[in-house]
N, C-alpha and C positions, 0 to 999 in steps of 0.2 A: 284414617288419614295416612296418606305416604308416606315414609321416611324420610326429610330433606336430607339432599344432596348438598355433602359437605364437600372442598374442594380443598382435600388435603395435599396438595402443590403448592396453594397460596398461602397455608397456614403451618408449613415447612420452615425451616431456618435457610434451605436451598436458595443457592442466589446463581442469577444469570448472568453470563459475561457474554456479550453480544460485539462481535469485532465490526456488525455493520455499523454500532451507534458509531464508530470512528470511522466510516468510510467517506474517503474524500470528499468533502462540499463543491471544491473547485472542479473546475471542466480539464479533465485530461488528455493530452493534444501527443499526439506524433511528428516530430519535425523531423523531416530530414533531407539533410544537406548537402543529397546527390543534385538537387538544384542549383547550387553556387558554385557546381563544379561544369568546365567543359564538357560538353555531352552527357552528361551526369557523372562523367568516370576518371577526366581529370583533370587534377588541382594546378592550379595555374596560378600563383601567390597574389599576384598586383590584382587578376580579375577577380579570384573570391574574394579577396579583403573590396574590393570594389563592392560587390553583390551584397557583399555583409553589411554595410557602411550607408547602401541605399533603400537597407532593406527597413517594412518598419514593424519595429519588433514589439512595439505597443499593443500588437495583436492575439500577445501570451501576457499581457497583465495579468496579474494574480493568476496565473495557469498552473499546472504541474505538467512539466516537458519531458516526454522521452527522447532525448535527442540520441539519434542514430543517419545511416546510411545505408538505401536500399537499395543499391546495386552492390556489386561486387569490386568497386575501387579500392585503391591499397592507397591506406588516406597516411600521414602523420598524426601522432596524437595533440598536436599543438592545433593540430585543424578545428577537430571537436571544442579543445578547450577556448577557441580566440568565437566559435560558435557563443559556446557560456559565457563567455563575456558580455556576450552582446544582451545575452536573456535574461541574467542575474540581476540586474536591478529594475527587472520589471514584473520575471516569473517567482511564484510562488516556490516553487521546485527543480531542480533541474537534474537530468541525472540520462547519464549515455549509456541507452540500453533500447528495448523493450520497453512497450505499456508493462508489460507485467515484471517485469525488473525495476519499472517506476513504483507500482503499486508494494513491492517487497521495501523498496529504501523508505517508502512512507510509512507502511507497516512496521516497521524494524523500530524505524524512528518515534513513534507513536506509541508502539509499547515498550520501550525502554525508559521511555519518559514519565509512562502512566505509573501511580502508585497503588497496588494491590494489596494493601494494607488493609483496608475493609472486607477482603478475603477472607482476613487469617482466623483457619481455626474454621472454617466454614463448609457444609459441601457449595460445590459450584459447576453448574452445569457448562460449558462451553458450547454457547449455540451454533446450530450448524442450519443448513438452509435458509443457506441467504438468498437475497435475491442481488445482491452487487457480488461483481467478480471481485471475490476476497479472494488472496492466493490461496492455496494451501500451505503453504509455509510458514504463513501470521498461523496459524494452526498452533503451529509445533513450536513456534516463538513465545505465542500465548501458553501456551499449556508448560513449557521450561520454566517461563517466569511464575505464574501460576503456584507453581509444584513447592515453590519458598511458602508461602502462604495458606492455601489450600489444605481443609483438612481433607477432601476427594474432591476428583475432577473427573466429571461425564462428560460426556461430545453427545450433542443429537438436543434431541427435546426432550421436558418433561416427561410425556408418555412415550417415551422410545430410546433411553438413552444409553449410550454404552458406557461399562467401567473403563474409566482409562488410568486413574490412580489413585492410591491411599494409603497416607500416612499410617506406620505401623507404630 
């Protein structure tokens, strides 16, 4: 009779921290507000507060907004902000950047919040191959906060992972 195959991963003290289990639920949307402007390029006070004002912004309910400008207009920053106005009491998020400057303020926000207390004293793998665009940056956020807690922390999987630190 064969040896069974025991599955000494599962039966480890090794714990995983998976940055997709927190990947956004909400739809994250790109708005940008060379629209409101003449020609997309410039601001013209009475017409974009007009444009703002007709616009409906019920369309970012519970969204996370990257609000930005894709052309190359030389905006004020009251522009942006009289923008968030308008999406803050409907968007989930809002934040004047890039998707992926969105996806960092959710990350940042996310694990600063989370308690890593069930860590401590533990090894812990930092899963890697996700399949949602995690930044890299929630990375190295994860793994600072991590490092209080943690008695070691790998990146990768199970069968593939790299040392990345250990409490001495």
């Amino acid at each position: 009779m064969a040896d069974e195959i025991v599955n000494k991963v599962a039966q480890s003290s090794l714990m995983v921290f998976d940055l997709e289990d927190y990947y956004p639920k909400n739809e994250r949307v790109f708005l940008d507000i060379s629209q409101w402007l003449h020609g997309g390029f410039i601001l013209k006070e009475k017409e974009f507060r007009e444009g703002l004002k007709n616009f409906d912004f019920e369309i970012y309910k519970d969204k996370l907004v990257a609000l930005n400008c894709s052309t190359d207009a030389i905006l004020p920053s009251w522009a942006f902000m009289l923008v968030s106005s308008y999406l803050q009491p409907v968007a989930q998020k809002v934040v004047q950047g890039s998707l992926h400057q969105l996806d960092l303020a959710f990350y940042e926000e996310i694990i600063s919040n989370l308690d890593f207390s069930s860590y401590e004293n533990k090894p812990v793998i930092i899963k890697g191959c996700s399949k949602k665009p995690i930044p890299e940056e929630a990375y190295v956020m994860a793994t600072q906060k991590m490092m209080r807690f943690a008695r070691s922390i790998m990146f990768g999987e199970a069968c593939s992972a790299v040392p990345i630190f250990k409490k001495k």
